[in-house]
Backbone bond lengths (Angstrom), bond angles and torsions (degrees), N, CA, C in turn:
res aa  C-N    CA-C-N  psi(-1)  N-CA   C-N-CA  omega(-1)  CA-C   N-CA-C  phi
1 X - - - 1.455 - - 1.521 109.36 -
2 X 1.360 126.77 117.99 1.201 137.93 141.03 1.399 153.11 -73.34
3 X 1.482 126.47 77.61 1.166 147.34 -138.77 1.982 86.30 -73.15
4 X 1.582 97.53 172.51 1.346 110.99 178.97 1.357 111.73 -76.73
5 X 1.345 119.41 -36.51 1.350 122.66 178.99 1.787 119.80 -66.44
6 X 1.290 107.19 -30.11 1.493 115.49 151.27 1.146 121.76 -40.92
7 X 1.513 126.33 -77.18 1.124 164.03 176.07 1.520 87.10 -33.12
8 X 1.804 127.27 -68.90 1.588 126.93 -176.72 1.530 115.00 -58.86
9 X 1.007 107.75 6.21 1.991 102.20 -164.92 1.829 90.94 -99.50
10 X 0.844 132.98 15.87 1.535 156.19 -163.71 1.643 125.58 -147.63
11 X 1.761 108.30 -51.05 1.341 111.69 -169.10 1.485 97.00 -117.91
12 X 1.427 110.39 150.32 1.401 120.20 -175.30 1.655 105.86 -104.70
13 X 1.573 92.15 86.63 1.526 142.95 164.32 1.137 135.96 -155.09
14 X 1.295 124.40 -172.05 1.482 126.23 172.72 1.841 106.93 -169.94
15 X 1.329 94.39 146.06 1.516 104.01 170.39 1.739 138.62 -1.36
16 X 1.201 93.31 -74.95 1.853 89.64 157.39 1.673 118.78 -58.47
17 X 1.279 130.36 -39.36 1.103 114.62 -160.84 1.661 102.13 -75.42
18 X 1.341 131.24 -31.05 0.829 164.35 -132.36 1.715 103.82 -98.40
19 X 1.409 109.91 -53.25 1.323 128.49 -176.16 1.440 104.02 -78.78
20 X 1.824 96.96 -54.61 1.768 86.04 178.36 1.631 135.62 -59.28
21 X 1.926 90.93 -23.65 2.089 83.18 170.01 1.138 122.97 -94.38
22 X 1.506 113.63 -21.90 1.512 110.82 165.19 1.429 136.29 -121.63
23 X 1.770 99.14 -8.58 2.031 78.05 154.92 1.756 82.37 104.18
24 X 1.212 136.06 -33.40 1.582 145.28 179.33 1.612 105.52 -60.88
25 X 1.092 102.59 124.59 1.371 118.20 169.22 1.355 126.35 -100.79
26 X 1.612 113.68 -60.81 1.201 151.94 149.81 2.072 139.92 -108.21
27 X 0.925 129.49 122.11 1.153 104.06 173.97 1.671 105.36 -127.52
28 X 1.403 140.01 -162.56 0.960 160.02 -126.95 1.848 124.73 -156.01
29 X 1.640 113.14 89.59 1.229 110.22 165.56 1.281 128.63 -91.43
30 X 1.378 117.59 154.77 1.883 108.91 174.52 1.598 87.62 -85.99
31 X 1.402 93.25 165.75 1.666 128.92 178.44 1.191 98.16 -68.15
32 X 1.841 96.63 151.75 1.629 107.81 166.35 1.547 111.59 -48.35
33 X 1.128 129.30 138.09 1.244 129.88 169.13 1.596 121.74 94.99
34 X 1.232 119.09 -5.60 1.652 133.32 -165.68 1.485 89.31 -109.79
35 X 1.307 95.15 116.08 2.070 109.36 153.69 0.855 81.56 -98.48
36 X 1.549 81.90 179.96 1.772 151.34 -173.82 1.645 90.49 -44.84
37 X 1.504 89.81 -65.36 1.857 86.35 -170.50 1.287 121.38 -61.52
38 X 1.246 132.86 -45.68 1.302 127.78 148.69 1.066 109.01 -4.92
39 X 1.389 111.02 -94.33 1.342 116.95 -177.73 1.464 140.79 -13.23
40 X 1.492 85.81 -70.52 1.632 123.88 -178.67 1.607 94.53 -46.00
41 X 1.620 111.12 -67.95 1.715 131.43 -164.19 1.606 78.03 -52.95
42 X 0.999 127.96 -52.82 2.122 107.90 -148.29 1.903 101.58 -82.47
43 X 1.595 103.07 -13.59 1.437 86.71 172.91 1.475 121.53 -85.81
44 X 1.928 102.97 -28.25 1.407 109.93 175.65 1.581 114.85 -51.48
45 X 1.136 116.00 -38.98 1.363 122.33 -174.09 1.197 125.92 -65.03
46 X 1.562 109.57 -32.22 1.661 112.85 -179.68 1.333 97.05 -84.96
47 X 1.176 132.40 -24.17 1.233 127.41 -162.88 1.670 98.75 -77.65
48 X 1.578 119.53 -48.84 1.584 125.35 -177.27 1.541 99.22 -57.28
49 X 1.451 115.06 -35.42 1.681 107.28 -173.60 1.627 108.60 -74.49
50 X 1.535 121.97 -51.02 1.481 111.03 169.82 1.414 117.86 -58.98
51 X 1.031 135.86 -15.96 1.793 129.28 168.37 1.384 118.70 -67.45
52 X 1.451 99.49 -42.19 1.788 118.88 -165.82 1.676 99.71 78.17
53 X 1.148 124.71 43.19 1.293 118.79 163.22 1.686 99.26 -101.66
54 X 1.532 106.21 155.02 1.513 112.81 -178.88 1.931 94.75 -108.28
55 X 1.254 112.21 138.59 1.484 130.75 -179.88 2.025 106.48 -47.70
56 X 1.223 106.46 -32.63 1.206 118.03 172.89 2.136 118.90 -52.79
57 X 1.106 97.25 -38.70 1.782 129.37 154.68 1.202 112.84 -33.88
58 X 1.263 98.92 -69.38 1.865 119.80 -158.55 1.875 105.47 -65.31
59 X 1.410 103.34 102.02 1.284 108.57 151.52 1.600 143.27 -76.78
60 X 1.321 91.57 -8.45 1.532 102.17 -172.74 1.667 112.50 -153.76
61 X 1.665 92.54 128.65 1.822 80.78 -167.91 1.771 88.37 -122.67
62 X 0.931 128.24 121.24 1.472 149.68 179.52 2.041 108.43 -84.94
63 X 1.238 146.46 115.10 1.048 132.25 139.08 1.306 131.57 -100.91
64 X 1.138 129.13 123.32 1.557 130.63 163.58 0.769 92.75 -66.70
65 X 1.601 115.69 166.54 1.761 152.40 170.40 1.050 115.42 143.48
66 X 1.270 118.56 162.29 1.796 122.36 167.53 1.934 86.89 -141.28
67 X 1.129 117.43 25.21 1.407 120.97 164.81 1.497 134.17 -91.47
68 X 2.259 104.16 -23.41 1.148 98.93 171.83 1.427 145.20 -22.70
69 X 1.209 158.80 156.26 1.387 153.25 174.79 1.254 107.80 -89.36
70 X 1.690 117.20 -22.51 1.765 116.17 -178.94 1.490 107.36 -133.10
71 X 1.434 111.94 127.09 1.763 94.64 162.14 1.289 108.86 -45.89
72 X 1.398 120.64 -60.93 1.802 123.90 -171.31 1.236 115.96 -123.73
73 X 1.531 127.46 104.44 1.862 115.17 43.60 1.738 79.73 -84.20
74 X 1.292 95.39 165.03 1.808 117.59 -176.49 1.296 81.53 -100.78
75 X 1.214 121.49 165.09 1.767 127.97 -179.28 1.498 124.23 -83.89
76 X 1.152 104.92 -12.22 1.843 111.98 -169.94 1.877 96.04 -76.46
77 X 1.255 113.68 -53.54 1.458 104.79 164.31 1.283 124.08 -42.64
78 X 1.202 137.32 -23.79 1.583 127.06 177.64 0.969 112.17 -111.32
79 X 1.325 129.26 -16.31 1.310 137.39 156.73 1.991 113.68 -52.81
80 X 1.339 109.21 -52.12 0.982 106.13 158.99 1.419 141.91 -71.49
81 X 1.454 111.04 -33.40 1.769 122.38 157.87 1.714 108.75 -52.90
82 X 1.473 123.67 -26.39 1.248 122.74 174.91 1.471 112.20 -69.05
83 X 1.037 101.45 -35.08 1.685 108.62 -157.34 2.102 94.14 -84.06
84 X 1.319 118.52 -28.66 1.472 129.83 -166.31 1.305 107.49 111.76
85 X 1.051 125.13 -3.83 1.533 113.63 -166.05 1.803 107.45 -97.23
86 X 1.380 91.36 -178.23 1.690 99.66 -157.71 1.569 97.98 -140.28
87 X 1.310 114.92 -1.48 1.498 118.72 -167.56 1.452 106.09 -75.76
88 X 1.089 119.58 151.05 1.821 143.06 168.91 1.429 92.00 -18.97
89 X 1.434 125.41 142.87 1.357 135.03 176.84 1.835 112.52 -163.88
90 X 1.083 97.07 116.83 1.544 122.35 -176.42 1.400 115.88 -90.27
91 X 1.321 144.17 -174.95 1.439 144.88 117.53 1.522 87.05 -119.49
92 X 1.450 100.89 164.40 1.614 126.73 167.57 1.779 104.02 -145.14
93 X 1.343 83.31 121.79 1.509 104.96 -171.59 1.811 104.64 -104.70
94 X 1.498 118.85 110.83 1.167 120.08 -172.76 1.524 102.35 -164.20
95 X 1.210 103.94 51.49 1.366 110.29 -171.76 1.513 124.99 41.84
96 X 1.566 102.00 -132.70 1.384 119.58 179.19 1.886 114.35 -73.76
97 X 1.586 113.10 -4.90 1.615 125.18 169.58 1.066 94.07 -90.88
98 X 1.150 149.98 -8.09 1.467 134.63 -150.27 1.535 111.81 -75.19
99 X 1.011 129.60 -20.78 1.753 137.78 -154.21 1.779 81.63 -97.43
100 X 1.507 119.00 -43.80 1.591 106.85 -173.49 1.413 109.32 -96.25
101 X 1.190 125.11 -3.27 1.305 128.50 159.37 1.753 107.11 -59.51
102 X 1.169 111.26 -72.06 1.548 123.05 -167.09 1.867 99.49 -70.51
103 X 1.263 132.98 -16.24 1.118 147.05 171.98 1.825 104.28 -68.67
104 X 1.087 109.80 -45.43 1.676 114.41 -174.00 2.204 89.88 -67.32
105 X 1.965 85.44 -66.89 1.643 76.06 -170.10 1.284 138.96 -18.32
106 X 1.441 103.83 -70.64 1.590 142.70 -173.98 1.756 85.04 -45.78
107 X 1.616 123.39 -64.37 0.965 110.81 -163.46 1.601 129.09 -77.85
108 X 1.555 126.12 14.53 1.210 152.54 170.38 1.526 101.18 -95.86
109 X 1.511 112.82 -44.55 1.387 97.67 -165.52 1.729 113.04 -82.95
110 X 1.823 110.63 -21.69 1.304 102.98 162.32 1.484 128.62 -67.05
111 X 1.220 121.20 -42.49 1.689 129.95 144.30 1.089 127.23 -15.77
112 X 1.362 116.26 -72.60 1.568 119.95 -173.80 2.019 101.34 -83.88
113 X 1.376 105.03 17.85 1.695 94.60 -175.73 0.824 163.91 79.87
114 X 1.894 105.51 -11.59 1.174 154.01 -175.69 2.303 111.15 -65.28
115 X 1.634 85.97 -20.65 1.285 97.54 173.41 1.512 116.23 179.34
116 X 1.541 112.58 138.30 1.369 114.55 170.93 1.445 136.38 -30.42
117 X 1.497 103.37 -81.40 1.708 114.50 -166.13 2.133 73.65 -125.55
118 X 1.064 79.74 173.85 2.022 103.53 174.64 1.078 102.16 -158.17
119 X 1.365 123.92 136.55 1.288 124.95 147.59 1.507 117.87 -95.33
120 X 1.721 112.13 149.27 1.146 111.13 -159.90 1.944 97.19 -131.25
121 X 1.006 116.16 111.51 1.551 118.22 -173.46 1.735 117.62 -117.51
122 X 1.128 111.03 119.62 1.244 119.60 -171.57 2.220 91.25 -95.99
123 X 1.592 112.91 119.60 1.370 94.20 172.64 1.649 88.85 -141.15
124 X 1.648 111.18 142.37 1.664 106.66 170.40 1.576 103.43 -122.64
125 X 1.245 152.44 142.92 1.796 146.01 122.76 1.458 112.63 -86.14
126 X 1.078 93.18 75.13 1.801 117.32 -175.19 1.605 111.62 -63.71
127 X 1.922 100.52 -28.98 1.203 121.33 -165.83 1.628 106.27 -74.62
128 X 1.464 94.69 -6.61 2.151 93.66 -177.95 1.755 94.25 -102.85
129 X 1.493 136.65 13.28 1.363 136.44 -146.37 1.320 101.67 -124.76
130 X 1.810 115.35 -19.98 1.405 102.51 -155.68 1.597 108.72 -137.80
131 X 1.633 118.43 134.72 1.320 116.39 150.04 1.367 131.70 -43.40
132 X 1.498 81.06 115.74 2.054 96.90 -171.55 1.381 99.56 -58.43
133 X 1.548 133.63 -36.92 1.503 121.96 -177.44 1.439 103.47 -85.59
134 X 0.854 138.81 -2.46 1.679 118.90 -178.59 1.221 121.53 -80.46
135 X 1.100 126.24 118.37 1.459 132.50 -154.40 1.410 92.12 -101.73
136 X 1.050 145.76 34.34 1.836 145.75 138.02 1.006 95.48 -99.78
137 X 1.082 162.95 -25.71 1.920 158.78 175.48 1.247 117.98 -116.65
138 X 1.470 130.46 -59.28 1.571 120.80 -149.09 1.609 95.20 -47.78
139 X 1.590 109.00 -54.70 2.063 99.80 -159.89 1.273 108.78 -70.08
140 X 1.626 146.74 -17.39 0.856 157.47 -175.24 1.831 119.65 -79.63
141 X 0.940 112.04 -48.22 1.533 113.71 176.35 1.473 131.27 -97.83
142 X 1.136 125.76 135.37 1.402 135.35 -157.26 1.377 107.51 -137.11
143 X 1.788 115.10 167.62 1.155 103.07 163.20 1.382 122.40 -118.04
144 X 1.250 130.19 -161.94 1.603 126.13 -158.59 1.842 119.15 158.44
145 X 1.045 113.42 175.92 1.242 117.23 171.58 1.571 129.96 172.58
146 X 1.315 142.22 126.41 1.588 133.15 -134.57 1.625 73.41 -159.81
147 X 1.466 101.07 156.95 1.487 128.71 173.88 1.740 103.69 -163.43
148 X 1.398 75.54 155.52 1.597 98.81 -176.15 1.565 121.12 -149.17
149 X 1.611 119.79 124.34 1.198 115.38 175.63 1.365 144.77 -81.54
150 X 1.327 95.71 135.14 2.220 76.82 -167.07 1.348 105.05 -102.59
151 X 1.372 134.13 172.10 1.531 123.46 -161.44 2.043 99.99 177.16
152 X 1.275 105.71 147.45 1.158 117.41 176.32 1.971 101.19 -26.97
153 X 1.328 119.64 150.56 1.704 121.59 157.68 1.265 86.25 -146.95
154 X 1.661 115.26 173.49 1.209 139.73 159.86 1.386 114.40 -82.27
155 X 1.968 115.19 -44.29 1.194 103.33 176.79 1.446 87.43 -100.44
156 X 1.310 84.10 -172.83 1.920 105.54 -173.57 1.497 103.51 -77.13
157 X 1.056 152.56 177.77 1.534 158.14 -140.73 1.753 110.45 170.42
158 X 1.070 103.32 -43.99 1.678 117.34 164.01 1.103 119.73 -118.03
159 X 1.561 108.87 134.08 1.236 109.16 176.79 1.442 123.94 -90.03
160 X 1.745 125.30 -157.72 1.474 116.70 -162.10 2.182 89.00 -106.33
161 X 1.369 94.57 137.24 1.546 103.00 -172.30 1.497 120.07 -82.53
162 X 1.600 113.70 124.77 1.192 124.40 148.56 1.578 134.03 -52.53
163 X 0.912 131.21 95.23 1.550 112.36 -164.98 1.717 113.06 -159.96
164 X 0.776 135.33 127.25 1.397 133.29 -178.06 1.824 105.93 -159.89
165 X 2.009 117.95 -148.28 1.617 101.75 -151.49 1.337 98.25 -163.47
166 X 1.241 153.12 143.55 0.930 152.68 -177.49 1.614 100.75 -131.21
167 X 1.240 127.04 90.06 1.008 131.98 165.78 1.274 136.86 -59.50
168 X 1.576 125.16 -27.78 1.489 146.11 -154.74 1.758 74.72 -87.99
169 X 1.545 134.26 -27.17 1.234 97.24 -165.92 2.074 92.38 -132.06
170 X 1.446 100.10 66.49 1.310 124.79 178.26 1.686 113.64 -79.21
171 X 1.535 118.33 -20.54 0.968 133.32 -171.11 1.738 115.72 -97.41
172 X 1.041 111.68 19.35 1.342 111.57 -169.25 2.089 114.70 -116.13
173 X 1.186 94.52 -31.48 1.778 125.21 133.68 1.390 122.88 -82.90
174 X 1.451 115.66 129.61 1.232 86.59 168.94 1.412 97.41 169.24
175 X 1.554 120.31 118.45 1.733 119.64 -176.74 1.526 111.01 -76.92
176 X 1.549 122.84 117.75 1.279 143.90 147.26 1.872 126.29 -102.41
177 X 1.337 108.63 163.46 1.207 125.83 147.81 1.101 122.30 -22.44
178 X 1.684 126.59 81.08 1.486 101.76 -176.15 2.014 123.71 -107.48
179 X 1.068 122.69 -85.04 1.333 114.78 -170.37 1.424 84.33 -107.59
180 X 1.275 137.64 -55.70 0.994 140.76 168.80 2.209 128.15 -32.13
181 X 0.858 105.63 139.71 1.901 106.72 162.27 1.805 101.91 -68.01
182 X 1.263 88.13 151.60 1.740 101.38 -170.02 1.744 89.16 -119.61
183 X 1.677 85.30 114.42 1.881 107.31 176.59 1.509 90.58 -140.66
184 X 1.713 74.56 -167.80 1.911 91.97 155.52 1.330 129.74 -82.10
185 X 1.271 112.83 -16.25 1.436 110.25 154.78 1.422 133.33 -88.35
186 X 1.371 105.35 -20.61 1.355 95.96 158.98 1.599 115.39 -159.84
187 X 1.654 100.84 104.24 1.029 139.70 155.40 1.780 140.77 -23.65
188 X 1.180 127.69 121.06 1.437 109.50 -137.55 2.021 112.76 -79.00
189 X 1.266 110.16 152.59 1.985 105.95 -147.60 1.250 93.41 -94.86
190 X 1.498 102.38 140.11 1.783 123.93 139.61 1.384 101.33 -15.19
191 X 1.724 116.91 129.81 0.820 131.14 128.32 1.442 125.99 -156.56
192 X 1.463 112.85 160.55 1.678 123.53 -139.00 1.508 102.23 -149.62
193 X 0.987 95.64 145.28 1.671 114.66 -165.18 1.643 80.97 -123.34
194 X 1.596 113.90 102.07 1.377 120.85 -178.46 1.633 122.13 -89.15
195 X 1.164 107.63 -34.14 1.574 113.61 166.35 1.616 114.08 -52.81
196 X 1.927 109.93 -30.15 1.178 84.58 -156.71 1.827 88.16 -87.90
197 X 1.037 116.50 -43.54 1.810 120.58 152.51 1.364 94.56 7.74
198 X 1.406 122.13 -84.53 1.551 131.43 -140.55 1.384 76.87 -70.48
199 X 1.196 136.02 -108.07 1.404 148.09 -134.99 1.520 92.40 -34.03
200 X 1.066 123.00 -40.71 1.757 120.23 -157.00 1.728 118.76 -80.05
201 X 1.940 88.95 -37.15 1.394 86.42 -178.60 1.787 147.41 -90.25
202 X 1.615 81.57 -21.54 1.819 95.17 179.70 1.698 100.51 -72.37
203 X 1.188 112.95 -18.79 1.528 113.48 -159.14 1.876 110.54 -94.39
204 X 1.094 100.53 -61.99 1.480 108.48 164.64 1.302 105.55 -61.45
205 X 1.264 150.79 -54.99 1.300 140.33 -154.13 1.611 109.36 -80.82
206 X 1.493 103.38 -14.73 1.895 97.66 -179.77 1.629 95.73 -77.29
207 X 1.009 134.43 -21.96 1.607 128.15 -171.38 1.974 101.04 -87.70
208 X 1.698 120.29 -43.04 1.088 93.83 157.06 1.644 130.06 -78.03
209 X 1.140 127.67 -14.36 1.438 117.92 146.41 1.820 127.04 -25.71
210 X 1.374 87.79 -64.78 1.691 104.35 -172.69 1.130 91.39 -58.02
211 X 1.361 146.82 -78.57 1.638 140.18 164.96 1.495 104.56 -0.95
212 X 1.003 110.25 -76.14 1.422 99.93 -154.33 1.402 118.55 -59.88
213 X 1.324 113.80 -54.24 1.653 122.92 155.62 1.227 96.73 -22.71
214 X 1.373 124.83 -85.07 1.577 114.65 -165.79 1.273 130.53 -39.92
215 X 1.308 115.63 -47.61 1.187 135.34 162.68 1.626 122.47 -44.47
216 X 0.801 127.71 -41.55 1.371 142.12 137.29 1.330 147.06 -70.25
217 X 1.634 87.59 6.18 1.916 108.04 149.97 1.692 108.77 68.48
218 X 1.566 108.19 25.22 1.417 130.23 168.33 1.340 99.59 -106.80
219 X 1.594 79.57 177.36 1.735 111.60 179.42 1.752 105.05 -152.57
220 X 1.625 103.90 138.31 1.633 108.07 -159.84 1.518 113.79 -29.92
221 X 1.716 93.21 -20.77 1.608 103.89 -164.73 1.513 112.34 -79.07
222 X 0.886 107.20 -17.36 1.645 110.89 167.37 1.643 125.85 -91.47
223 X 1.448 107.55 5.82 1.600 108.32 174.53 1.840 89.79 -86.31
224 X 1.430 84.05 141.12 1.849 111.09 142.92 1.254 127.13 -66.73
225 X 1.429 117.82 -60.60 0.974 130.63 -167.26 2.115 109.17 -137.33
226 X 1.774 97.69 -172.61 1.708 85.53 -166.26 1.736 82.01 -168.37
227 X 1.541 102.86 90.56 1.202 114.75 173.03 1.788 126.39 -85.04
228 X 1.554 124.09 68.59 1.587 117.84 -154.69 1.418 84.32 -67.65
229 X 1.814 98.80 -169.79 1.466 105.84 161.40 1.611 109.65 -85.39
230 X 1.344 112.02 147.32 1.293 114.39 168.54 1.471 142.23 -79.22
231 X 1.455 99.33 63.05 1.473 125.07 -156.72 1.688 111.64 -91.52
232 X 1.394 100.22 -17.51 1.661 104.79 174.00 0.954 122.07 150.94
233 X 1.844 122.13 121.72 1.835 90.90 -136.62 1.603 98.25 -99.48
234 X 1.338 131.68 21.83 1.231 111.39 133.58 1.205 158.03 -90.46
235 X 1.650 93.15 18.44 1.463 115.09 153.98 1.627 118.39 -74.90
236 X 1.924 97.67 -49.22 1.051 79.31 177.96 1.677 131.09 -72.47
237 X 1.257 99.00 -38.80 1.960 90.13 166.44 1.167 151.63 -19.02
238 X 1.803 88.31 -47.68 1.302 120.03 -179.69 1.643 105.68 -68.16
239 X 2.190 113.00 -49.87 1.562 113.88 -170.69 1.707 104.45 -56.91
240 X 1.790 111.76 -25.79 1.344 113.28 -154.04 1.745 96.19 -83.22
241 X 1.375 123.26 -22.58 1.287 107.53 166.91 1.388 120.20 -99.83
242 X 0.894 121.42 10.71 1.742 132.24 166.50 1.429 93.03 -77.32
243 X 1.440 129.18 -59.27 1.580 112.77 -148.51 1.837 92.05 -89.85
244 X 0.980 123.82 14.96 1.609 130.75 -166.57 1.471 117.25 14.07
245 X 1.589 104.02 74.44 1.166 126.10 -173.01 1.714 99.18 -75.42
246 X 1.787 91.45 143.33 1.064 98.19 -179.43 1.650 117.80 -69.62
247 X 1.413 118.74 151.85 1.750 112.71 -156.73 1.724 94.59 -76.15
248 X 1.096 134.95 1.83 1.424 110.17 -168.65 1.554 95.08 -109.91
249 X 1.377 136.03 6.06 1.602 141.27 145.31 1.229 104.68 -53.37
250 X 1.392 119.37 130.00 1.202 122.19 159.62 1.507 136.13 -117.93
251 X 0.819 122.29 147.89 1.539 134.99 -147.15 1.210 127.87 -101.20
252 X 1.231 124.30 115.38 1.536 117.42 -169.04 1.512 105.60 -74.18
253 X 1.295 112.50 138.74 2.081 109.06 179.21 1.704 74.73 -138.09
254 X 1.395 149.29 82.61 1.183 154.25 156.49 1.842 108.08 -74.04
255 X 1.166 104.31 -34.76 1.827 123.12 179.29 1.808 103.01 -46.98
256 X 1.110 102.43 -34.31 1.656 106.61 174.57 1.393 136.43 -56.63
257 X 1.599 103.59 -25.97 1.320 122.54 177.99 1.172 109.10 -119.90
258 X 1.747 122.66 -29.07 1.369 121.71 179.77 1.293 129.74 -109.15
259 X 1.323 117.21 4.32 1.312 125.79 -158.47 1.671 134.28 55.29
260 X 0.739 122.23 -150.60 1.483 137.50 177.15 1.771 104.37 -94.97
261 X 1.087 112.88 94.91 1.627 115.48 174.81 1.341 102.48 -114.10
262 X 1.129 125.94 59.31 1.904 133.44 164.54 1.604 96.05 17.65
263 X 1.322 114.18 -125.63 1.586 119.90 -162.35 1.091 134.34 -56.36
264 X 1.603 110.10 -14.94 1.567 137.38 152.05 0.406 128.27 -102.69
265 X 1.893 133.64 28.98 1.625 116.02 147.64 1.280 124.20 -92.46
266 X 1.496 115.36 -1.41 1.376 117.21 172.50 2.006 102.38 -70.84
267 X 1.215 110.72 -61.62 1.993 105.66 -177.11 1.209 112.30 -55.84
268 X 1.885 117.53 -44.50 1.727 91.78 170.31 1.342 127.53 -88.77
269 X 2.088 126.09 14.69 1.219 100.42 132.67 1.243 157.52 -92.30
270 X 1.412 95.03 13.90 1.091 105.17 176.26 1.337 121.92 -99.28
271 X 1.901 125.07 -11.32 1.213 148.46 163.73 1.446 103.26 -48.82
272 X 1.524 98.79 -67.88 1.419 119.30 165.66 1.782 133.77 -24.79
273 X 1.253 99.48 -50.22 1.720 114.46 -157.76 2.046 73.64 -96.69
274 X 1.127 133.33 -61.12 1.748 98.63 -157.92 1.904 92.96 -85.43
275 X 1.241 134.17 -5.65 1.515 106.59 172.08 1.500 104.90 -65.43
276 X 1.327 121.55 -51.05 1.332 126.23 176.74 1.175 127.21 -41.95
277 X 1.467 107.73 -22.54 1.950 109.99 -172.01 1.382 99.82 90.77
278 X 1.319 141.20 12.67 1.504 134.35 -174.25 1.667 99.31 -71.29
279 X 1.428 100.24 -43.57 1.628 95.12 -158.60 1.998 83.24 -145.24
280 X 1.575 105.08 176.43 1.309 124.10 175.11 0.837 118.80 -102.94
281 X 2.126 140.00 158.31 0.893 129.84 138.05 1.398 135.39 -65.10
282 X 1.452 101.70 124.15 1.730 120.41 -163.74 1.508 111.09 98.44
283 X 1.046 110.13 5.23 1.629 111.94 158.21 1.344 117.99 -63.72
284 X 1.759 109.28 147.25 1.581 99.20 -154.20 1.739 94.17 -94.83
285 X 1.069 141.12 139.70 0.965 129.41 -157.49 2.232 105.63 -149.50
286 X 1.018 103.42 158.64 1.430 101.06 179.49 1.683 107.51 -121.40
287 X 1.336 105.95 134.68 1.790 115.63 169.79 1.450 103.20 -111.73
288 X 1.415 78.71 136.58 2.179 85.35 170.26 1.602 103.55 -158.11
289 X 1.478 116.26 118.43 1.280 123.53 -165.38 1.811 96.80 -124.83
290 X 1.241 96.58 153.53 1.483 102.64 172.67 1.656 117.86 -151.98
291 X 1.441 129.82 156.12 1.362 106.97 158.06 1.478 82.87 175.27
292 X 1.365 102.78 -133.32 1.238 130.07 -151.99 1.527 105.01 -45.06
293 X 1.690 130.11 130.94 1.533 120.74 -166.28 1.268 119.52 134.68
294 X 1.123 120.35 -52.99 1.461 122.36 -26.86 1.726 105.05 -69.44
295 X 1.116 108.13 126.11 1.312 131.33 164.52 1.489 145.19 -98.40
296 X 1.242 113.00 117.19 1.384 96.01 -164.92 1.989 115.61 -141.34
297 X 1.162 103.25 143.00 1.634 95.03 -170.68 1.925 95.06 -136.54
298 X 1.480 103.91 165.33 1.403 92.99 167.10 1.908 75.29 -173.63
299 X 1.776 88.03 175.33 1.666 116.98 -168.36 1.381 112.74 -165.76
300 X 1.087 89.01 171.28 1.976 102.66 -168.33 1.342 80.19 -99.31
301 X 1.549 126.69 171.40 1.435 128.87 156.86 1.138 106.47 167.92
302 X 1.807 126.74 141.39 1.151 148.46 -166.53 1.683 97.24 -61.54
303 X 1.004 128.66 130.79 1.705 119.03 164.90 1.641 105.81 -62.82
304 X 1.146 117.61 153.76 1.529 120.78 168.62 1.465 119.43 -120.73
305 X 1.211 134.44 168.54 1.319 114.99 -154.80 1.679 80.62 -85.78
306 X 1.929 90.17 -167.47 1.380 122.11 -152.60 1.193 117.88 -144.02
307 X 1.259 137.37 134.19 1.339 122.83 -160.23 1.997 94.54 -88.67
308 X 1.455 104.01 150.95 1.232 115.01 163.50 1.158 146.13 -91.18
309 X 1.587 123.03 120.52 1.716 114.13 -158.47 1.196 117.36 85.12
């Protein structure tokens, strides 16, 4: 755990300023020596153990990130060579959508038959990506990683995806050259044009919200729960009174303890919200992620359980 005051012994800030624009308290680095795959492999696993699916199953292993260390090998291959498996393996790189990007896939390709169970893993080390002084990123991004399996149901479990891209404003995310030399050790940093973030995202994303609900043959009034990405929670505040969710939905604010983990902050808030008792498994719940692309996808979908501890 990485407290804010950590975070200030480096960046020229401190705690209040810090809390008041984004809602971050604490967030989360991996250890010297722990990749992506690491990661990725220890979330796939809890996730195969809370399903009761055996790795032998899994035809398809999906990773989000834009954190890898190599375009090639892409990480979903070793992620899966970790686990024993040999099945089809992708990454999908779509920033901070990426977990509901590869979340729609996986769930088309079990549908149409193309494959059994999938695993679907959202993993970022954002923490090797970013200028420690830049006060649009360093306090904001963290790392992390959550997976989830998708698998034959009778009823539906996922819903049909909202998602599309605004390219003209691709530049507002976007990895460069930063204070640092650009090697293999250090890789070129996050950086974010955050004002334009705010204006863009609570506002556009409540209309793909409403999509998706629809699309899934709801109405706000039938969500449980309302899993955004955890990009800053006065974004999210702001999306949660735009779509004027009804008050007995409850809301994942996971960004408080974990920060901003791009493609994994959608699985660990939602890991998050039913270990806690926030919400249930099979609660009907809505995802809507956006960022870098700008890209953005979201879905209706049953929560599934969660491993405990």
């Amino acid at each position: 755990m990485v407290d804010n005051a950590e975070i200030c012994e480096v960046l020229d800030s401190d705690d209040e300023w810090i809390r008041t624009r984004t809602g971050i308290a604490s967030r989360r680095f991996a250890a010297e020596g722990e990749s992506l795959v690491d990661m990725a492999t220890a979330a796939a696993e809890k996730a195969l153990a809370v399903a009761g699916v055996g790795v032998e199953e899994i035809g398809l292993v999906i990773v989000a990130s834009s954190t890898h260390a190599q375009h090639t090998p892409h990480a979903a291959p070793l992620v899966a060579d970790r686990l024993g498996s040999r099945a089809a393996a992708f990454d999908v790189s779509a920033g901070c959508a990426g977990f509901c990007h590869a979340l729609s896939v996986a769930s088309d390709l079990v549908r149409g038959g193309n494959t059994g169970h999938a695993l679907v893993i959202g993993a970022e080390r954002l923490s090797s990506f970013l200028d420690p002084t830049d006060r649009s990123t360093a306090m904001i991004f963290a790392d992390g990683a959550g997976a989830v399996v998708v698998g034959p149901s009778e009823t539906a479990g996922i819903g049909p995806v909202a998602w599309g891209s605004d390219g003209s404003q691709a530049h507002v995310i976007r990895q460069e050259p930063g204070c640092r030399s650009v090697d293999a050790d250090h890789p070129p940093v996050v950086q974010m044009e955050g004002t334009a973030v705010f204006r863009w995202a609570p506002f556009a994303m409540a209309d793909v919200a409403r999509a998706a609900v629809q699309a899934a043959g709801l109405t706000l009034d039938d969500l449980d729960a309302f899993v955004p990405h955890q990009a800053n929670l006065r974004i999210t505040e702001t999306l949660a009174r735009n779509l004027k969710l009804p008050e007995e939905v409850r809301i994942a604010r996971d960004i408080v303890d974990s920060g901003n983990t791009s493609a994994a902050s959608v699985p660990l808030a939602i890991e998050r919200m039913v270990r806690d008792g926030q919400a249930e498994p099979g609660d009907t719940a809505l995802l809507i992620a956006f960022g870098a692309g700008l890209s953005y996808a979201g879905q209706v979908v049953a929560l599934p359980p969660v491993a405990v501890g």
